[in-house]
Biopython code that builds the backbone (N, CA, C, O; Angstrom):
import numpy as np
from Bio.PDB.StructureBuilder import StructureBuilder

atoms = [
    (1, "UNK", "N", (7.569, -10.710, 4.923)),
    (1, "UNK", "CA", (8.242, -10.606, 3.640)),
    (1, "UNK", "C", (9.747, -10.831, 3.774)),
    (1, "UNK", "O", (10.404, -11.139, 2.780)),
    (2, "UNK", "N", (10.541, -10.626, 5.473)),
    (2, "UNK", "CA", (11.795, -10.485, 4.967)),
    (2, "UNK", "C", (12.286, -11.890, 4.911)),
    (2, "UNK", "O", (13.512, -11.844, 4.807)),
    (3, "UNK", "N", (11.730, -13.491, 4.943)),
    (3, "UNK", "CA", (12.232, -14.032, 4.910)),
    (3, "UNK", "C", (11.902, -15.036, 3.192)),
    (3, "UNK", "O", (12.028, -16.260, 3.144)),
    (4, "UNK", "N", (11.505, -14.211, 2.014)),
    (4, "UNK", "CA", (11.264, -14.051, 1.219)),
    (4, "UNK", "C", (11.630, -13.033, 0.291)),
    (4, "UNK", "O", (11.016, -13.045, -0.776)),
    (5, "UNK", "N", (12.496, -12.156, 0.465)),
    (5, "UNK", "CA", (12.862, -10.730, 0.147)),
    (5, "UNK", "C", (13.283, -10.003, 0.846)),
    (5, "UNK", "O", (12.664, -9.692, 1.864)),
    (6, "UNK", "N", (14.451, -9.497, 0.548)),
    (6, "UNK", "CA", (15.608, -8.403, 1.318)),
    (6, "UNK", "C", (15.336, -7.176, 1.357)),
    (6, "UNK", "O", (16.178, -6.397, 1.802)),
    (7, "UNK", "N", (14.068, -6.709, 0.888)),
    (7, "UNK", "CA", (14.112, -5.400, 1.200)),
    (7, "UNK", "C", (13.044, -4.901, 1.795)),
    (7, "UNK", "O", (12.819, -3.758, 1.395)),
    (8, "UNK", "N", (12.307, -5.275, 2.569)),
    (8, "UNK", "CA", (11.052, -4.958, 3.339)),
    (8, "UNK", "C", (10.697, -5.607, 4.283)),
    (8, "UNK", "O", (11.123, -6.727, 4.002)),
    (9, "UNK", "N", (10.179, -5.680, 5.268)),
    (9, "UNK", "CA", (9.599, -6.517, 6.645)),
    (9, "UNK", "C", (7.899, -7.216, 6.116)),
    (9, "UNK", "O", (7.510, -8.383, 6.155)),
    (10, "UNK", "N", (7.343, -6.247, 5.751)),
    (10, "UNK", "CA", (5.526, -6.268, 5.577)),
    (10, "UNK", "C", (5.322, -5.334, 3.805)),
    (10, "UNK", "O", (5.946, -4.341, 3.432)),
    (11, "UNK", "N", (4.546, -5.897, 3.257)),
    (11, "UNK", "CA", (3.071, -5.323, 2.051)),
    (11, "UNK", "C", (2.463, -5.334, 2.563)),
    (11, "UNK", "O", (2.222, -6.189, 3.415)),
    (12, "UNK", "N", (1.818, -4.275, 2.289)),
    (12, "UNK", "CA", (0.728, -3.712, 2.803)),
    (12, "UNK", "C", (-0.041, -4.096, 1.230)),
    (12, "UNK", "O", (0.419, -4.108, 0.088)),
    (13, "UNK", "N", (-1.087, -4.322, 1.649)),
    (13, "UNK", "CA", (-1.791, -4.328, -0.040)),
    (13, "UNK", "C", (-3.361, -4.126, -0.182)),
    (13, "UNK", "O", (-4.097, -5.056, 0.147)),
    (14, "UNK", "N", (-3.922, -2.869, -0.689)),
    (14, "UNK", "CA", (-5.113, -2.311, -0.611)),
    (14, "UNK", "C", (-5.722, -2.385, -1.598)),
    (14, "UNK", "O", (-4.987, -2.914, -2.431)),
    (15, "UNK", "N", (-7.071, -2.063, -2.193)),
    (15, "UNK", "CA", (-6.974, -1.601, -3.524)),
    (15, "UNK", "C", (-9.071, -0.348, -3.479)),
    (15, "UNK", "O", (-10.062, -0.329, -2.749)),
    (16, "UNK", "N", (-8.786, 0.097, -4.249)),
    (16, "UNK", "CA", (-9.897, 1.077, -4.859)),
    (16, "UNK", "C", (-10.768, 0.544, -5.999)),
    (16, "UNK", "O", (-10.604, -0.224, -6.947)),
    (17, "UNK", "N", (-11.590, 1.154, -5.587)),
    (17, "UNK", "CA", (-12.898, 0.823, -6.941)),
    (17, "UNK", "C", (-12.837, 1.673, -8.015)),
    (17, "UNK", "O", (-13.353, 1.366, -9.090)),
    (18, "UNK", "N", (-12.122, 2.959, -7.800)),
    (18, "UNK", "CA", (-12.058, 4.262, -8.833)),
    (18, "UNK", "C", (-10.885, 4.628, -8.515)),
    (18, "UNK", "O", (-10.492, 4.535, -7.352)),
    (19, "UNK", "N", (-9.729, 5.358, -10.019)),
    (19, "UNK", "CA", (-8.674, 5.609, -9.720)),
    (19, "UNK", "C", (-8.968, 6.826, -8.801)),
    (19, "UNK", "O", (-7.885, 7.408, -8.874)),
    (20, "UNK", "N", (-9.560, 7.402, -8.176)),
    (20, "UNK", "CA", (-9.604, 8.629, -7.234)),
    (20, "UNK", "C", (-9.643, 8.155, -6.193)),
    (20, "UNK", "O", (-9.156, 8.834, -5.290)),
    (21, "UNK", "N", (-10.134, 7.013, -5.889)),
    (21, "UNK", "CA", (-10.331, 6.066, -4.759)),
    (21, "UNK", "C", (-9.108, 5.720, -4.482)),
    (21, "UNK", "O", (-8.720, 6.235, -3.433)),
    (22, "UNK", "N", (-8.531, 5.216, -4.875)),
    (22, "UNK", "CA", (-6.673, 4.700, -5.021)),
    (22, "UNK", "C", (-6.208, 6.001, -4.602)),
    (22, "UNK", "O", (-5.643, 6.001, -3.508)),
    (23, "UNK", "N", (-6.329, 7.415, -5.364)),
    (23, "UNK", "CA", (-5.692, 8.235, -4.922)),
    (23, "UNK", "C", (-5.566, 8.587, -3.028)),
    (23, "UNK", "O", (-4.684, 8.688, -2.175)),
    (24, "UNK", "N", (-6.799, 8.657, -3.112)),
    (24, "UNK", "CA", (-7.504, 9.053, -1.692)),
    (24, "UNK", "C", (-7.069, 7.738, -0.592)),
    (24, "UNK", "O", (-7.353, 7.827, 0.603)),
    (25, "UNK", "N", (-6.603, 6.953, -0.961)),
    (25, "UNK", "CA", (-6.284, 5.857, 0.127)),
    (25, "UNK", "C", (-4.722, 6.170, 0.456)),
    (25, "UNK", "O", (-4.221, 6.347, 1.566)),
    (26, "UNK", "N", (-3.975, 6.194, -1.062)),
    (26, "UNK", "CA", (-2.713, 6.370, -0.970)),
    (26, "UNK", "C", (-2.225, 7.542, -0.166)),
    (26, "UNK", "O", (-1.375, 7.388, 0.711)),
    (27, "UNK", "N", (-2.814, 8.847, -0.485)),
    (27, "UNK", "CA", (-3.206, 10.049, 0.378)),
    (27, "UNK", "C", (-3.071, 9.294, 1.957)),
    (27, "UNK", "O", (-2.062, 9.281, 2.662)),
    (28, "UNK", "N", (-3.921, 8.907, 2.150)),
    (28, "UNK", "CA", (-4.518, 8.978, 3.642)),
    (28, "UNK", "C", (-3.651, 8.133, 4.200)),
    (28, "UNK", "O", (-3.618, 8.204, 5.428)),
    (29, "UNK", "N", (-2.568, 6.952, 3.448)),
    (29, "UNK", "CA", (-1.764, 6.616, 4.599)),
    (29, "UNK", "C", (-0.881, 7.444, 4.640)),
    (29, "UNK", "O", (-0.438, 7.820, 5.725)),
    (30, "UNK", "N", (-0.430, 7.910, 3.493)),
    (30, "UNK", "CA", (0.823, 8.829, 3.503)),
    (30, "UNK", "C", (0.847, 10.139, 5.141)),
    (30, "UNK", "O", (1.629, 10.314, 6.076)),
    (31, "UNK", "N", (-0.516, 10.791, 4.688)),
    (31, "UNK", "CA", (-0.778, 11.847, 5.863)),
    (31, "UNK", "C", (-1.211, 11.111, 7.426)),
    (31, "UNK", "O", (-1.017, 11.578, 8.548)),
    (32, "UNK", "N", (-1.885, 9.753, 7.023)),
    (32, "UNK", "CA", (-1.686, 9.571, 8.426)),
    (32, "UNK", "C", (-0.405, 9.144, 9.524)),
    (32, "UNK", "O", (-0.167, 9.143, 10.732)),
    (33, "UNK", "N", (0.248, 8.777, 8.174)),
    (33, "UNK", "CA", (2.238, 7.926, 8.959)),
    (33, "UNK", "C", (2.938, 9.104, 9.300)),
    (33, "UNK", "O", (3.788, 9.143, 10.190)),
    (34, "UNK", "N", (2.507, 10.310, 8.429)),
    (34, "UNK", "CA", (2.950, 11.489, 8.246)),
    (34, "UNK", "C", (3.032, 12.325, 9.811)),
    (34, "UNK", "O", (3.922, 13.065, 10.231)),
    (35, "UNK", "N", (1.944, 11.957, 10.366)),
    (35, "UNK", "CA", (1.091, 12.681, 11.705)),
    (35, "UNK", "C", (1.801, 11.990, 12.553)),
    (35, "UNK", "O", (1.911, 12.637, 13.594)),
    (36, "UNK", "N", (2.561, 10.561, 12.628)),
    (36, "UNK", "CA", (3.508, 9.681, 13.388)),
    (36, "UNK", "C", (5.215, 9.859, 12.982)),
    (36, "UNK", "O", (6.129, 9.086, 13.270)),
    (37, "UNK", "N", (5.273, 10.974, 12.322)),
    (37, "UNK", "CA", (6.563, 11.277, 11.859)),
    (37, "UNK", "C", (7.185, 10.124, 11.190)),
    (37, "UNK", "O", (8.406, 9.966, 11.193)),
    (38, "UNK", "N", (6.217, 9.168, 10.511)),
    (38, "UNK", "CA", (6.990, 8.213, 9.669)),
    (38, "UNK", "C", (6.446, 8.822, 7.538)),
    (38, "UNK", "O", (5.408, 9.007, 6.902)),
    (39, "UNK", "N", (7.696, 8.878, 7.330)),
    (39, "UNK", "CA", (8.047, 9.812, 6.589)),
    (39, "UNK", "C", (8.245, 8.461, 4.622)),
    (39, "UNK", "O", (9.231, 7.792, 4.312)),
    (40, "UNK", "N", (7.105, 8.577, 3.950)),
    (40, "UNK", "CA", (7.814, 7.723, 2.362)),
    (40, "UNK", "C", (8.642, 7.968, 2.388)),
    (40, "UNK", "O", (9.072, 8.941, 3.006)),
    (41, "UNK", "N", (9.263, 7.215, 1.736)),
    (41, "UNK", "CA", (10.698, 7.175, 0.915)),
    (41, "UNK", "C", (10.396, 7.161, -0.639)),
    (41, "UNK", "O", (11.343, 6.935, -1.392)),
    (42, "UNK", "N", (9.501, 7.323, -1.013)),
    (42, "UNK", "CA", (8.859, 7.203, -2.294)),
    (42, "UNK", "C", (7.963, 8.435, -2.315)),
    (42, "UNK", "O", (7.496, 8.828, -1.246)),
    (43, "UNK", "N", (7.628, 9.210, -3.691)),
    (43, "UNK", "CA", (6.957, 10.348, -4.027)),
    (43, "UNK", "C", (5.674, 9.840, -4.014)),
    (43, "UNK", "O", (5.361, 8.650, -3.988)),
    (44, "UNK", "N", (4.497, 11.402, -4.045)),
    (44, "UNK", "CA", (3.645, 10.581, -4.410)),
    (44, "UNK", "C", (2.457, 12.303, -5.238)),
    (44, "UNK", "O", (2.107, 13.462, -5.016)),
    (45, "UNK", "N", (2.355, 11.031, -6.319)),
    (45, "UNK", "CA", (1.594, 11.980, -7.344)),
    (45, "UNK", "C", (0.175, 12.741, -7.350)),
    (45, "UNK", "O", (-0.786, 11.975, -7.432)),
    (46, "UNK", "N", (-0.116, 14.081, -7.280)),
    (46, "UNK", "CA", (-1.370, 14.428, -7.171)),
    (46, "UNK", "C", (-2.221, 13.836, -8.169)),
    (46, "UNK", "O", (-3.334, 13.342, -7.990)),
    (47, "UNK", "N", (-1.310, 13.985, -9.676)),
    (47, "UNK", "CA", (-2.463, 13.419, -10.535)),
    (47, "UNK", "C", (-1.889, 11.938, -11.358)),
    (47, "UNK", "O", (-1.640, 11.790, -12.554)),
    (48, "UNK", "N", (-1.801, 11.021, -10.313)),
    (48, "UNK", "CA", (-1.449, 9.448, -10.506)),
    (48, "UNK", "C", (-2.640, 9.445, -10.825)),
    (48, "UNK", "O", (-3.515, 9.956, -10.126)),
    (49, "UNK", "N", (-2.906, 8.697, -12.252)),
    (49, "UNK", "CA", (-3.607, 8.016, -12.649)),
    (49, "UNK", "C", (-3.199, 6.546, -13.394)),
    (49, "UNK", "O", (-3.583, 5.931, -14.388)),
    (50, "UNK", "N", (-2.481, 6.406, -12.632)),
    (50, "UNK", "CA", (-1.602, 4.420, -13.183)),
    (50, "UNK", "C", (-2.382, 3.662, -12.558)),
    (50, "UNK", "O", (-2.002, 2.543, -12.900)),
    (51, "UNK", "N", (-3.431, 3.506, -11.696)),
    (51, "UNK", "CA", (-3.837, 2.706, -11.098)),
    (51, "UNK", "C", (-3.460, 1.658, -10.104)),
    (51, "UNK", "O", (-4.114, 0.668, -9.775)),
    (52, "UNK", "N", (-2.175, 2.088, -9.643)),
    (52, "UNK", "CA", (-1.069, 1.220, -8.689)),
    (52, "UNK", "C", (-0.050, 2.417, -8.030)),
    (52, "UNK", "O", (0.865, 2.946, -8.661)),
    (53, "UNK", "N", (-0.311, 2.640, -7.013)),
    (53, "UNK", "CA", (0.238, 3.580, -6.609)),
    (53, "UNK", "C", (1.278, 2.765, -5.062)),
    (53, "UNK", "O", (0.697, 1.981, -4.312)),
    (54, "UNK", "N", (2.764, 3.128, -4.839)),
    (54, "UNK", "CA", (3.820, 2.335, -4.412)),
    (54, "UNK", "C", (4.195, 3.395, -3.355)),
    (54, "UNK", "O", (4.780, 4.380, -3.804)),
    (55, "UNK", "N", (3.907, 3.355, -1.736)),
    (55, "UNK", "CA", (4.570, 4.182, -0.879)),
    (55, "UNK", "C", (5.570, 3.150, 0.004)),
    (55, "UNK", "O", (5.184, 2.207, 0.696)),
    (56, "UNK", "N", (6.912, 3.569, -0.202)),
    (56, "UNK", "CA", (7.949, 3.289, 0.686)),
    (56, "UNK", "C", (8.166, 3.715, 1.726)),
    (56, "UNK", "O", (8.622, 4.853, 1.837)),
    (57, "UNK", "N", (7.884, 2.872, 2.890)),
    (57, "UNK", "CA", (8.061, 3.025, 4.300)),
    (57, "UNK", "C", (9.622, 2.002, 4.869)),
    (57, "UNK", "O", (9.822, 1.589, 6.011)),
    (58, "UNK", "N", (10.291, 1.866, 3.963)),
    (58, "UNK", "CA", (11.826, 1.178, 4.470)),
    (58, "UNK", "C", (11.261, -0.237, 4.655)),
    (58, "UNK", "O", (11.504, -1.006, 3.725)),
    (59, "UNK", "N", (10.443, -0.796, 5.845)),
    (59, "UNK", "CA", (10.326, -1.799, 6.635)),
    (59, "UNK", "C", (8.737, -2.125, 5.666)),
    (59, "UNK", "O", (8.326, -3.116, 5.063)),
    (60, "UNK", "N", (8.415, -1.332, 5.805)),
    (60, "UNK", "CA", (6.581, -1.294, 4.868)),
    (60, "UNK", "C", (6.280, -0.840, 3.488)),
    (60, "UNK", "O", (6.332, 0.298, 3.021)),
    (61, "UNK", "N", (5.996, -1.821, 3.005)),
    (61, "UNK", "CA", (6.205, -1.137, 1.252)),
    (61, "UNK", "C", (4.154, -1.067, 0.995)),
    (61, "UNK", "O", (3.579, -2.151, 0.888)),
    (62, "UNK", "N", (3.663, -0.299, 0.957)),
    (62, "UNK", "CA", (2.154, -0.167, 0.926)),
    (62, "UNK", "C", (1.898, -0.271, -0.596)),
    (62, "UNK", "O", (2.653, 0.501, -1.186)),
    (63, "UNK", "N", (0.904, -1.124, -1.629)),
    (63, "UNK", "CA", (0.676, -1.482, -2.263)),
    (63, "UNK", "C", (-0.833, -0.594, -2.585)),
    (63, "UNK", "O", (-1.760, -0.925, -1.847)),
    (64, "UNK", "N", (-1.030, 0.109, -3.253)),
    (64, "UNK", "CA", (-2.972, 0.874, -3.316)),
    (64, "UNK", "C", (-3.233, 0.671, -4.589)),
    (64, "UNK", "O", (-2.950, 1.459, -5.491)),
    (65, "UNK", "N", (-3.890, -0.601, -4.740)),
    (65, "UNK", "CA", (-4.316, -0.808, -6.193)),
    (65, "UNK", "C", (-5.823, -0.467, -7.045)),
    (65, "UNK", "O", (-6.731, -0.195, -6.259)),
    (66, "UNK", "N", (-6.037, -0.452, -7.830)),
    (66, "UNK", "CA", (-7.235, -0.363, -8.894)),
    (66, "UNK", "C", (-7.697, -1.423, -9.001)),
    (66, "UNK", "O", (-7.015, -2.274, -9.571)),
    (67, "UNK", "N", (-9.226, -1.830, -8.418)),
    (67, "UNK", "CA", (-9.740, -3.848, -8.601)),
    (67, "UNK", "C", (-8.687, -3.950, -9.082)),
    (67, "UNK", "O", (-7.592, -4.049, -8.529)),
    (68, "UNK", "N", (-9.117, -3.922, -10.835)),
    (68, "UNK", "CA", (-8.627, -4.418, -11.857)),
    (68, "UNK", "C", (-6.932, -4.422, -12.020)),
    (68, "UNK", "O", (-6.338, -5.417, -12.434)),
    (69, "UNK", "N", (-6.558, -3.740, -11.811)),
    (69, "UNK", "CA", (-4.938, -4.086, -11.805)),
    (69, "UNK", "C", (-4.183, -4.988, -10.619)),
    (69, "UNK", "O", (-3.036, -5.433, -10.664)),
    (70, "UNK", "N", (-5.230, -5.135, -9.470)),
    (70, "UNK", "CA", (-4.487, -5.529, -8.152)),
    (70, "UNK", "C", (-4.808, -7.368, -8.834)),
    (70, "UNK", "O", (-3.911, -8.177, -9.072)),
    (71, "UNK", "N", (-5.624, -7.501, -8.930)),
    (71, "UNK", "CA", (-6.156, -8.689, -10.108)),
    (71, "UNK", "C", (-5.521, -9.220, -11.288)),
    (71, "UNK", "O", (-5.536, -10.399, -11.644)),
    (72, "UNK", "N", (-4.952, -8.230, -11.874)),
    (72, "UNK", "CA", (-4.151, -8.655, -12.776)),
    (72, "UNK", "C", (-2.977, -9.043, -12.552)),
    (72, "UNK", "O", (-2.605, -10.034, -13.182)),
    (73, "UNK", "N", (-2.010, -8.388, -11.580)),
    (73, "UNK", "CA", (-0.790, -8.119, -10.902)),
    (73, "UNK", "C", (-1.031, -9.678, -10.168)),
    (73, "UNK", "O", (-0.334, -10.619, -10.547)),
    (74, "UNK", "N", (-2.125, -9.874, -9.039)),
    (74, "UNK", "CA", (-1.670, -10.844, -7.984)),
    (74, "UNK", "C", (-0.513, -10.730, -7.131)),
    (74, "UNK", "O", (0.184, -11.710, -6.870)),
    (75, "UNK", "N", (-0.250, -9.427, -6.628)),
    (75, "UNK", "CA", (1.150, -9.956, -5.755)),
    (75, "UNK", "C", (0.464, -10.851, -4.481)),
    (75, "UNK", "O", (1.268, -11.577, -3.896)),
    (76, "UNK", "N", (-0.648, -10.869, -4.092)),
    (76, "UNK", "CA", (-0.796, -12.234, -3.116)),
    (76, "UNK", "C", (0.026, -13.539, -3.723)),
    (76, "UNK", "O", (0.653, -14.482, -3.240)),
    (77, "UNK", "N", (-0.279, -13.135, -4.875)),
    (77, "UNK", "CA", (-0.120, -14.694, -5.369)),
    (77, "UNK", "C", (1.238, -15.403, -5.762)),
    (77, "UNK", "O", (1.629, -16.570, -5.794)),
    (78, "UNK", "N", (1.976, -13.707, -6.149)),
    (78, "UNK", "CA", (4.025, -13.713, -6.749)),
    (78, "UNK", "C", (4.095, -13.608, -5.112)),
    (78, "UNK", "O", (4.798, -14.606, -4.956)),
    (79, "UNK", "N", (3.988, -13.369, -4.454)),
    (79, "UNK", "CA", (4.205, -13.524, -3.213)),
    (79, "UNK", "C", (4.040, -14.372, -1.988)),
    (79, "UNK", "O", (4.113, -14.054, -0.801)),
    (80, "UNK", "N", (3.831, -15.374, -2.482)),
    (80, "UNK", "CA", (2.766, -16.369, -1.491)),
    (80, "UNK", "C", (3.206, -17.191, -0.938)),
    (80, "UNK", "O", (2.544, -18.121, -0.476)),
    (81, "UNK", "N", (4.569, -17.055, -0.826)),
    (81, "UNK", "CA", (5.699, -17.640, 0.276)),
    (81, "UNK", "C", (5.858, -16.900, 1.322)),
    (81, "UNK", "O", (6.397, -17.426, 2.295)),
    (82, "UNK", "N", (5.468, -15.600, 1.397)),
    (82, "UNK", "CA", (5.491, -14.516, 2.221)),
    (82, "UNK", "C", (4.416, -15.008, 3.604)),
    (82, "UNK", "O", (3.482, -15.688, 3.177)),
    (83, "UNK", "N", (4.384, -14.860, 4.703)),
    (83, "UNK", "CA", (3.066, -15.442, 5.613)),
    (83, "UNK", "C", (2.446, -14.207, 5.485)),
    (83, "UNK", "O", (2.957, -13.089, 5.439)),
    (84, "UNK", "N", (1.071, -14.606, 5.424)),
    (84, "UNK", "CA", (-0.208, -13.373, 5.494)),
    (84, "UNK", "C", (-0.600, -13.130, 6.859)),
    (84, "UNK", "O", (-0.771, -13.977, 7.736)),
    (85, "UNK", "N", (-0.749, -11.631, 6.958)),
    (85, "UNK", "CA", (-0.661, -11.086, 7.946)),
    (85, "UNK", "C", (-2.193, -10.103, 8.053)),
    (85, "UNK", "O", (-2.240, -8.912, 7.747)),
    (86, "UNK", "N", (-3.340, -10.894, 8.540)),
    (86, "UNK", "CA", (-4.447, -9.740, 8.159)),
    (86, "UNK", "C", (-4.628, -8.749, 9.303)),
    (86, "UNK", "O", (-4.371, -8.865, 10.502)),
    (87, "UNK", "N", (-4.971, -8.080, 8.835)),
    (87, "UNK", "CA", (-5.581, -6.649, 9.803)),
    (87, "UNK", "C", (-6.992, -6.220, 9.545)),
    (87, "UNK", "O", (-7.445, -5.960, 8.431)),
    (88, "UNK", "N", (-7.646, -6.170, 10.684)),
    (88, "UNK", "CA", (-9.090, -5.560, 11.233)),
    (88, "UNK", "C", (-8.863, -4.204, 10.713)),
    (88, "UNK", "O", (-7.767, -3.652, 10.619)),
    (89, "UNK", "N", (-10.361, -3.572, 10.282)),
    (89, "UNK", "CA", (-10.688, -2.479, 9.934)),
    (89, "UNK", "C", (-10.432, -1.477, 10.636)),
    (89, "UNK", "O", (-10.798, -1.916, 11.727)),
    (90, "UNK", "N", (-9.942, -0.062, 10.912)),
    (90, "UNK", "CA", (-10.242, 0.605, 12.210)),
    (90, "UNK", "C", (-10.946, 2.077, 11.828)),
    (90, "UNK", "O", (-10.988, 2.809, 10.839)),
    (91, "UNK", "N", (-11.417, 2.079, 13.043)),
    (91, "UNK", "CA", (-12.653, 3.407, 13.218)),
    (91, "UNK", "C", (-11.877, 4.643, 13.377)),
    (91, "UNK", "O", (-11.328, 4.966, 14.429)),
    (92, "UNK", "N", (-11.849, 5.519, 11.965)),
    (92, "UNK", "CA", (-10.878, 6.801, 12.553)),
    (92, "UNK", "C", (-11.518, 7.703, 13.489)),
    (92, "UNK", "O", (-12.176, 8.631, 13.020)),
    (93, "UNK", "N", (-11.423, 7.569, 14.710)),
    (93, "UNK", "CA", (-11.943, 8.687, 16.112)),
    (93, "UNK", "C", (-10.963, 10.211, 15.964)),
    (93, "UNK", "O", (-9.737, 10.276, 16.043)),
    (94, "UNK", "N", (-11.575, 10.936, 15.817)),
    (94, "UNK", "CA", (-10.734, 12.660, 15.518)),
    (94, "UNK", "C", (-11.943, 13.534, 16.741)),
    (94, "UNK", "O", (-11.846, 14.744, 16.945)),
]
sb = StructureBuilder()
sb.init_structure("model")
sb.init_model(0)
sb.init_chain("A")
sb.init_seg("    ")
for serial, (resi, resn, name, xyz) in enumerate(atoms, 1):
    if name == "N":
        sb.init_residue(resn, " ", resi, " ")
    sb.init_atom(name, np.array(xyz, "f"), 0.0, 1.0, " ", f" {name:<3s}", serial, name[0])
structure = sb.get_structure()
């Protein structure tokens, strides 16, 4: 992203099938960056129900969308000068 935009390195961009789903993703990076002492810069709502939920990591701006709004929005697509960067699934081991 930063050679497309000055204020971030990487989007992250996810999305949910149910706004609780969105919640629960947005949740889980927050607490897992959290556990690496990397800390939002952005709040984040127990009862978000906007369907687009925005965590600021300085360098990582994480995107957790609703199908339907991540669809409507397209930032792949307002963004698509940006190079895509995919990532493999991973197995949470606890």
């Amino acid at each position: 992203m930063r050679q497309v935009c000055g204020f971030c390195d990487y989007f992250v961009i996810a999305s949910g099938t149910s706004l609780r789903q969105v919640g629960a993703i947005a949740h889980s990076i927050k607490d897992e960056l959290a556990e690496q002492n990397i800390k939002s810069l952005s709040g984040l709502s127990a009862q978000d129900e906007s369907g687009w939920v925005v965590l600021d990591f300085a360098s990582v701006v994480a995107h957790v969308f609703h199908e339907p709004l991540r669809e409507f929005y397209a930032l792949e697509t307002l963004w698509s000068d940006a190079k895509r960067v995919r990532l493999g699934s991973r197995a949470k081991t606890k």
